[in-house]
C-alpha positions as CSV (number, residue, x, y, z in Angstrom):
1,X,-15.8,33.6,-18.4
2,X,-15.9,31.2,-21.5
3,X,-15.2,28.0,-20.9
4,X,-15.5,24.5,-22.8
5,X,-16.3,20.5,-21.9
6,X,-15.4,17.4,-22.8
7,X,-17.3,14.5,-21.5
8,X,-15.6,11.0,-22.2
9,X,-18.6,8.7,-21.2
10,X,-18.9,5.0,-21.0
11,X,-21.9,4.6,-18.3
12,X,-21.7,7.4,-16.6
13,X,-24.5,10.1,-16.5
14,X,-25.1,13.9,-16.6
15,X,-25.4,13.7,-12.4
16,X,-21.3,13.4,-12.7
17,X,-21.2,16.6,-15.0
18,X,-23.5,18.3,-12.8
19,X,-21.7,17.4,-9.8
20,X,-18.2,18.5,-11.1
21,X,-19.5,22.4,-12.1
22,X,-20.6,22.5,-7.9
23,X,-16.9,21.3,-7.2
24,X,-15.4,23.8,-9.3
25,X,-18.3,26.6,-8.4
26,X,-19.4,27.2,-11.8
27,X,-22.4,27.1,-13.7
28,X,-24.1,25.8,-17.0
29,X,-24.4,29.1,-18.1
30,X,-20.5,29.9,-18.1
31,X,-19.8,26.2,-20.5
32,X,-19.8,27.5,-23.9
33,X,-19.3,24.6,-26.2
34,X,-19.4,20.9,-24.8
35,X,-18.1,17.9,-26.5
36,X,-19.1,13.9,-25.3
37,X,-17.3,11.1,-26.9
38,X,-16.9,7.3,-25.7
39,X,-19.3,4.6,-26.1
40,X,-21.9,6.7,-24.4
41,X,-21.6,9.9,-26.2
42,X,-25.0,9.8,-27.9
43,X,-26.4,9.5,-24.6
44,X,-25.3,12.9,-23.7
45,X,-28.6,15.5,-24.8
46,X,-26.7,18.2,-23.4
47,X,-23.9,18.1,-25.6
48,X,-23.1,19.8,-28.5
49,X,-21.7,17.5,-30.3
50,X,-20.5,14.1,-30.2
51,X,-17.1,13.3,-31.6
52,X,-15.4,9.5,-32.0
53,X,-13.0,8.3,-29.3
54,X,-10.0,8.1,-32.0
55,X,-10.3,11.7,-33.0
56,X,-10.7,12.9,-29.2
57,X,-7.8,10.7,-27.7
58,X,-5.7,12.4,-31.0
59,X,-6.8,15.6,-29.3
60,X,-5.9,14.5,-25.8
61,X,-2.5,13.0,-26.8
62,X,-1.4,16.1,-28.5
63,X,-2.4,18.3,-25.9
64,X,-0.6,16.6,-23.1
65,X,2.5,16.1,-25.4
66,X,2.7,18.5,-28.9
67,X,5.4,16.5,-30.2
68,X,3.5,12.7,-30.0
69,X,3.2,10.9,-33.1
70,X,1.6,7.7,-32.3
71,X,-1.1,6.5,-29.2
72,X,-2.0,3.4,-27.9
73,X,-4.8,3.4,-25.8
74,X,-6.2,0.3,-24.2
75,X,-9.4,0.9,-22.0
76,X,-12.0,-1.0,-19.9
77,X,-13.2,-2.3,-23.1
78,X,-11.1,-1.5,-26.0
79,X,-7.9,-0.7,-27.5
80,X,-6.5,1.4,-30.3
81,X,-3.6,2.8,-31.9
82,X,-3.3,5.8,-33.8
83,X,-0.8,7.3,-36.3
84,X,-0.8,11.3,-36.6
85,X,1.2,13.8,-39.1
86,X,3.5,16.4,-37.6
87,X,0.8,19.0,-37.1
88,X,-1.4,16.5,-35.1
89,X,-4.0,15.2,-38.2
90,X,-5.0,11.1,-37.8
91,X,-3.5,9.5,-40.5
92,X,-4.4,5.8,-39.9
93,X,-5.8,3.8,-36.7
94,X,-6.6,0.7,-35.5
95,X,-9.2,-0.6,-33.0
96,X,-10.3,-3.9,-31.2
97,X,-13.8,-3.8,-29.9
98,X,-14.9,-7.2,-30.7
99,X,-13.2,-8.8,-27.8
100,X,-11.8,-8.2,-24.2
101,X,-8.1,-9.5,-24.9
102,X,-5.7,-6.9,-24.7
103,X,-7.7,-4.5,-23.0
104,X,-8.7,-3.5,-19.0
105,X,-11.3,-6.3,-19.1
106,X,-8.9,-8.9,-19.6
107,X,-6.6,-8.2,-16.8
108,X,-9.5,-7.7,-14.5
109,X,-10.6,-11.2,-15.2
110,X,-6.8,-12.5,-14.1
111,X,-7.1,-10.4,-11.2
112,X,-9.6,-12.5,-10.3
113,X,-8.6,-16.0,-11.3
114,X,-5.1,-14.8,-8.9
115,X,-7.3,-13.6,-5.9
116,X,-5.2,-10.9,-6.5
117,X,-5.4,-6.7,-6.4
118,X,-5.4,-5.4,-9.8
119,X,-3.9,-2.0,-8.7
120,X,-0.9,-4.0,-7.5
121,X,0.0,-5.5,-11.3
122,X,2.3,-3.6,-12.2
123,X,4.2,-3.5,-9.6
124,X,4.4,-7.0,-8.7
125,X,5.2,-8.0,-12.8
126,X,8.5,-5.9,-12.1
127,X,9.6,-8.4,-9.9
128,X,9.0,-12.0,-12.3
129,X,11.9,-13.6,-12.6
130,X,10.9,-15.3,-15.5
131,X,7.9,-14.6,-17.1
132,X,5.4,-17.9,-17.6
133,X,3.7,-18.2,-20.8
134,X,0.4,-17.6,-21.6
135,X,-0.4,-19.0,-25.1
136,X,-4.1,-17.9,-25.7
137,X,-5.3,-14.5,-26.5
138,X,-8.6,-15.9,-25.7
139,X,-10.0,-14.6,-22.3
140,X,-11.8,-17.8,-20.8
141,X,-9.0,-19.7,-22.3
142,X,-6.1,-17.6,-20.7
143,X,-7.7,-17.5,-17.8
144,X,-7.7,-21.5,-17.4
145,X,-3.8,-21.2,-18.6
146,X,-3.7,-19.1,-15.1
147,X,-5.8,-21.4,-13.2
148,X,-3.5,-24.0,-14.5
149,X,-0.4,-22.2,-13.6
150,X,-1.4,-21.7,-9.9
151,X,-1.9,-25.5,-9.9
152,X,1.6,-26.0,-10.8
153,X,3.1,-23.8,-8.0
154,X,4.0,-20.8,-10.6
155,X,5.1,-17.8,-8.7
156,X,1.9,-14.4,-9.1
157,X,4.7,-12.7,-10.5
158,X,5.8,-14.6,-12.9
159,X,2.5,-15.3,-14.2
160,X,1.4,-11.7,-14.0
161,X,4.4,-10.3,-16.4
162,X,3.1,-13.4,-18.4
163,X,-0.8,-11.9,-18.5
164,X,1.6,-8.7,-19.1
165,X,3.1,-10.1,-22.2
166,X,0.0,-11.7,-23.6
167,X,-1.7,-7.9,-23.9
168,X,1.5,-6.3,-25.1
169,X,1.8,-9.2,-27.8
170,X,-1.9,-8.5,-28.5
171,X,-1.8,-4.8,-28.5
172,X,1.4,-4.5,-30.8
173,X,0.0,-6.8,-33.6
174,X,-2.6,-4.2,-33.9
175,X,-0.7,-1.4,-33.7
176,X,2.1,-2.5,-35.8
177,X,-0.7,-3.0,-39.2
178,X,-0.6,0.9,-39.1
179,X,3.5,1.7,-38.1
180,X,3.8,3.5,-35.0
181,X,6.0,6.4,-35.4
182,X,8.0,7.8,-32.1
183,X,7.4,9.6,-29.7
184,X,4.4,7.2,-28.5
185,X,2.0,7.9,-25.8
186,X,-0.1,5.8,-24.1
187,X,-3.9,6.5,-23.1
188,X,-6.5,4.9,-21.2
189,X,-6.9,3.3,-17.6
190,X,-4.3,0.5,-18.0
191,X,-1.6,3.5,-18.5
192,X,-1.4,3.2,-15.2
193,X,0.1,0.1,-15.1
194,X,3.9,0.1,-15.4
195,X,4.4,-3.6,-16.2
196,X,2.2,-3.2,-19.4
197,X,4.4,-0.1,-20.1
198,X,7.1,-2.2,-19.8
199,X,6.2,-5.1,-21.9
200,X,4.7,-3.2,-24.9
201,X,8.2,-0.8,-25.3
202,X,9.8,-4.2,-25.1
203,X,7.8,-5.6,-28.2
204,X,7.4,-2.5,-30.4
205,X,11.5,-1.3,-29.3
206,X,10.7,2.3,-28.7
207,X,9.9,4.4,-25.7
208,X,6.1,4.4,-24.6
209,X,4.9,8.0,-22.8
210,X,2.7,7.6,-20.0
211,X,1.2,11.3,-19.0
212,X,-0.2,11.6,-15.8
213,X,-3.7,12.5,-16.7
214,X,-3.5,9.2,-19.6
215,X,-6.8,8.2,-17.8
216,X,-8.5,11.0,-19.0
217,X,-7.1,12.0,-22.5
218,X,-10.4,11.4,-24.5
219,X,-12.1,14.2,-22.0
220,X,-9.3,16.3,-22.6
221,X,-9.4,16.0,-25.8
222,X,-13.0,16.5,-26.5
223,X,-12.8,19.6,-24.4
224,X,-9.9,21.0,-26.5
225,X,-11.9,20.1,-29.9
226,X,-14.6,21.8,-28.3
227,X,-12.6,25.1,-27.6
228,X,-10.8,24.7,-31.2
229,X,-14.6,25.4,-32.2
230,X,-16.2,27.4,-29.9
């Protein structure tokens, strides 16, 4: 059997590869070509190559959905967007990496300032009634806007499509520098987060696809640029 990897690592380390052949009952030996990408990729000896997070979670997007154009991924610790031609080539991209707004960090910093469950966001943002404003795009300084909010008696959910609005305001800036072109998928852990979802097709006006495995596009997509060139 010839089979490819792709490892998308941030702080993991081999142990997690190693433990995922046992699940699967296979062996080094039968892993023909393996690919690592994310922060961590040059970290991985094992690999046979390391490849960039925009290229990989181009791979990952097409191969969950041929026809996507565009992707926004927003991650633990970064976002991007990324533009690609009809045959899946990156035309243009854009990334923030030099701070935590709009990105995973950012809401799990108002998860904490609300005492609340992150994994509960998105659902709870669907129920706002009106939205409250968060002005800053800074983190500390959002965060006391929340603090500030509680003070005044403002419902979690209204402030929570607020935080919502903040990163999809944030998010679409940067992606709008390169013009998104439909269809639009969205990678990365805060996929999984409908009231994000929401609030960025509300700002950029066009449908945003959320694939079940969005979490994992950049693995997917380094192991299909691995079998591309096995």
């Amino acid at each position: 059997m010839r089979l490819t990897a792709g490892i998308d690592i941030g702080s993991i380390t081999a142990k997690a590869f190693d433990e995922l052949l046992a699940e699967l009952g296979l062996s080094s030996g039968e892993i023909v070509r393996i690919i690592a990408t994310g922060y961590g990729r040059k970290s991985v000896s094992f690999a046979d190559k390391a490849v960039t997070e925009i290229m990989c979670h181009a791979a990952g997007a097409r191969y969950l959905d041929p026809s996507v154009r565009s992707l926004i991924d927003i991650g633990g610790q970064d976002s991007k967007a990324v533009v690609m031609d009809e045959n899946g080539k990156v035309t243009n991209f854009t990334m923030n990496d030099k701070c935590a707004a709009g990105t995973g960090r950012f809401l799990e910093v108002m998860a904490r300032a609300l005492e609340a469950d992150l994994d509960e966001f998105g659902a709870l943002s669907l129920k706002a009634e009106r939205p409250a404003k968060i002005s800053s795009l800074c983190t500390v300084f959002a965060e006391s806007e929340v603090i500030s909010l509680i003070a005044k008696g403002e419902t979690r959910e209204n402030i929570i499509a607020g935080i919502h609005e903040a990163i999809a305001s944030r998010v679409s800036a940067m992606a709008n520098r390169i013009g998104l072109i439909a269809p639009v998928l969205m990678t990365g852990g805060v996929a999984r987060n409908i009231g994000v979802v929401r609030a960025l097709e509300k700002v950029i006006g066009m449908p945003v696809v959320v694939s079940p495995q969005a979490q994992v596009a950049g693995a997917i997509g380094a192991a299909a640029l691995a079998w591309e060139n096995r």
